[in-house]
Every structure is written in C-alpha cells, then in structure tokens.
N, C-alpha and C positions, 0 to 999 in steps of 0.2 A: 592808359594813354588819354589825353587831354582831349576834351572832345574835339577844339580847336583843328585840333593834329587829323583826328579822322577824317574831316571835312579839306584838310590841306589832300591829304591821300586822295580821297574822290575827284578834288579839282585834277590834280597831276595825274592820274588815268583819264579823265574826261577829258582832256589836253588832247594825251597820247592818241585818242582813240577818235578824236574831231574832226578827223581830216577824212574819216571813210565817209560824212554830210559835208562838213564845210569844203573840201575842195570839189567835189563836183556843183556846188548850189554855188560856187565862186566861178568855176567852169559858164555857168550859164549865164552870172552878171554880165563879166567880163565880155561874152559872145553877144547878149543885149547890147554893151556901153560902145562895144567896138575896141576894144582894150587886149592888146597882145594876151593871148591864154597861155601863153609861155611860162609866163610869170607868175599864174597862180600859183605855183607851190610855196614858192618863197613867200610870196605877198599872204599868205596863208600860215605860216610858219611864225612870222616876224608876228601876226597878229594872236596868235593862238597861246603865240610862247608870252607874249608882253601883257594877255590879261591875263593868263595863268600866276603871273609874277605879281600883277597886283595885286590880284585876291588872294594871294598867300603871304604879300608883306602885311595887308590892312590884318587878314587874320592872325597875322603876329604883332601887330600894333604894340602890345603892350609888354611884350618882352624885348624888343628892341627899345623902347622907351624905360624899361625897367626892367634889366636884365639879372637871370638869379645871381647868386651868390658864385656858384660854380664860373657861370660866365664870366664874372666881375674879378675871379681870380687873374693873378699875372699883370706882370710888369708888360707895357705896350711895346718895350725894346726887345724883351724875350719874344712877344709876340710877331713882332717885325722881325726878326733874324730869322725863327720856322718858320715866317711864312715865303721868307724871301729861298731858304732852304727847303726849304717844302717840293719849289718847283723841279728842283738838280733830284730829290729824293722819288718824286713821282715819274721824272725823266727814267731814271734809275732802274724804277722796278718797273717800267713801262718796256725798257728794251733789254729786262734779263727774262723777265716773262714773254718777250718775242721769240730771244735765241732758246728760251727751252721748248715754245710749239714747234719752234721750224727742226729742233731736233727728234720733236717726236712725230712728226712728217706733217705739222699742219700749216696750208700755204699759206705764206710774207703777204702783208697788204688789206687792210679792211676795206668792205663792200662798203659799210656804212661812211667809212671818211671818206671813200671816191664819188658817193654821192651826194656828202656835203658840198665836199671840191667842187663838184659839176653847179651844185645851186647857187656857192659863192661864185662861182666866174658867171652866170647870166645875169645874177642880180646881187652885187658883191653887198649891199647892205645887209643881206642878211647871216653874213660873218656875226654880227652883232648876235644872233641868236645860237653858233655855235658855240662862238668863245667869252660870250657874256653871259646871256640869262641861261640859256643851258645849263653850263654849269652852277648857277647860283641856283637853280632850282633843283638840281642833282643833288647837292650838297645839303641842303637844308630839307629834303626828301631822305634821302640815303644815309645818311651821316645823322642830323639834326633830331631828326623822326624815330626812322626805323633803326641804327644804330643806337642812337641815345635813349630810346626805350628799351631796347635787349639788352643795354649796359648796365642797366639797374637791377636786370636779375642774372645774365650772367656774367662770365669774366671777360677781361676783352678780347681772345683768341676765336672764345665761341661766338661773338657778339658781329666782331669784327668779318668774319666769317660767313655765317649769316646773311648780313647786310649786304656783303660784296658778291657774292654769287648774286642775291636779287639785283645787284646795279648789274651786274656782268650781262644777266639775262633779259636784264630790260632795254637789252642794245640792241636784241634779236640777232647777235651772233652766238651761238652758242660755242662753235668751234675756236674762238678767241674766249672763252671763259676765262679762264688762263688769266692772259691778259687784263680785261677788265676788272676781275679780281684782286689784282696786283695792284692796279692802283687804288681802286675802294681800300684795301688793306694800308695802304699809304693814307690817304685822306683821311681813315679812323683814327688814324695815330696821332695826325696833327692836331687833330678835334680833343683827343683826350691829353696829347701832353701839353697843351696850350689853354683846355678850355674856352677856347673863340671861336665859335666855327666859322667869323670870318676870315681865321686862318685857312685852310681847305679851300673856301671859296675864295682866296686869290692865290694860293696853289695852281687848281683847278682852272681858271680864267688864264691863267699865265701859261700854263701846260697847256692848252686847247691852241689857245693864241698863236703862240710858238709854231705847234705841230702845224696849224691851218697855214700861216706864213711860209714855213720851209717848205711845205707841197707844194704850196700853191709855185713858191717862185724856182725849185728844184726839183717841179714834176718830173720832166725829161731824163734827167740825172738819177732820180729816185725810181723812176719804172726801169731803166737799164740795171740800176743794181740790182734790183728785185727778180729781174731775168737772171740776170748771172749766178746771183746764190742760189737760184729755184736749177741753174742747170749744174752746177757744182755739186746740191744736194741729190738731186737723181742720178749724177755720176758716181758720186760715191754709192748711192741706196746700189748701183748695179752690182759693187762687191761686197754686198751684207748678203 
C-alpha cells in the first residue's frame, strides 16, 4: 500500500477518535466565549470532518490530477448512468438487507441516524457532514483504500467482503452489520464496474442525502411505521 494511503488511514481514525479532546476543550472555549454549548457537537463534527477531507484531498493531489490508467478507463456516460443507478441499487440492498434483520428479530431503526437527525435539527448545517464529506471520506477510505488494495490480491467477493464488514463496524452498530455491509457490497461494485470512484461517492451522497431528507421531513410517519411492523413482528414471533 502507498505510503500516501497509510497516512490517509491514520488521519480518518484520528478524526474518528478527536472528539473524546476536541469536544470537551470546545466545551470549555465555548463556556469561556459565552457561546451556546449545545452546539459543540455539530460545530466539532463540521470542523473535524472538513480538515480530515483536506488533508486527504492534498494527500491525493496527484492522482486526482493524474489519475491511473484504471481510473481513466470508461466513457463519462457509462459513468453517469451507474452513478445515477447506483443510488436505486444502494436504496435496494439497503431495504432488502433491513427486511432480512427485522426477520431475524433485529430491531427497525438505527441509533446512529437518530442521532445524526437530532444534530441536523439543532444545527441543520451540519447535514453537510452527513451527506457530503461523510460519505466522500467513507468512500475513498472503504472502497478507494482498503477495498482497492485487497482487490489486487484477492477476487472481488473476498475483497468486497472484507472491506464492508470494516465499513459496517466502523458505524459502531454491530447489530445492523447486515445492513451496512449491503451497501459497502453495493459501493465495491460501482468502484470496480465503473472504475471512478467518483461513482460511489455520488451514489453514496445521493443515498445519505435522500435518507436524511425523508426522516427528517416523515419523522412522525416513519416512527409509526416502525411501531407497527415492531408489533406485527412480536405478534407473529408469539406463534413461532
């Protein structure tokens, strides 16, 4: 692996891992300036995710400016149709990989997007960090990185495999593995039948985007359903 690449890896856990210093030393500006503490987290997130992404575009400087050969393959229309397909394909395996946890009894609903939801409704700019840099750093971490190096030794079932359990478990849901997996398995595909991984990453932004939008505005609508099927399926589990 490029050394490049290892040094991208160390910025995106030093990211992840920033906020157990930087939000409380933000905690104490904030209580110094006289500035709502509410707001650290967001105001913490927006800043942590936007230098992460710098310093991983400069450290790719030169392959975005001089992309390999692999990248360079493909017509920009083929690449425009999967990417635009890409988002109905990740939708896809997003909610067939739902209906097989809720059949094997694991509960409708991520912890992790209620608590995006909650950060977008106190300080909605930082939607920009769920359904923008987020995923452009997910992508070229998960996919770009660590995918596109296991691809060169193995096939892409084991590759793709691999890669998507570490995205799955870098969400800290383990119980949605499942899920998470499903669409890393979706995103590897894009990556390899398109060779652009800016395909993926506007799958990925498109998909985020979407998801954040219909919660956000069919919260109410969406937590009723989630009751309903959660009491449909314990009705049924009482005659198994």
């Amino acid at each position: 692996m490029k050394r490049e690449y290892w040094i991208i890896l160390i910025v995106y856990i030093a990211m992840q891992l920033s906020s157990i210093v930087g939000i409380p030393g933000m905690m104490f500006l904030f209580g110094y300036l006289g500035i709502n503490q509410g707001l650290v987290v967001p105001y913490w997130l927006i800043f942590s995710f936007t230098i992460a992404l710098l310093i991983i575009l400069f450290l790719l400087r030169k392959e975005i400016k001089s992309p390999s050969l692999n990248e360079r393959s493909g017509s920009f229309g083929f690449s425009a149709v999967w990417a635009v397909s890409g988002v109905f394909l990740a939708l896809f395996a997003q909610a067939l990989a739902a209906n097989i946890e809720q059949l094997i009894g694991v509960e409708m609903g991520s912890e992790n997007t209620q608590q995006i939801l909650a950060i977008i409704e106190s300080f909605p700019l930082a939607m920009v960090v769920s359904s923008v840099i987020g995923p452009i750093l997910e992508e070229i971490v998960f996919r770009k990185i660590i995918f596109g190096s296991l691809h060169k030794r193995l096939n892409f079932f084991f590759s793709a495999l691999i890669s998507s359990v570490i995205f799955a478990l870098a969400h800290m849901e383990p119980q949605h593995i499942l899920l998470y997996s499903a669409m890393g398995f979706t995103f590897a595909f894009l990556y390899v039948k398109t060779k652009h991984i800016i395909v993926p990453i506007f799958a990925h932004v498109a998909m985020n985007t979407l998801v954040v939008v219909i919660q956000s505005v069919y919260k109410d609508e969406i937590d009723e359903f989630i009751r309903e099927a959660e009491s449909i399926q314990n009705f049924i589990g009482g005659f198994l």
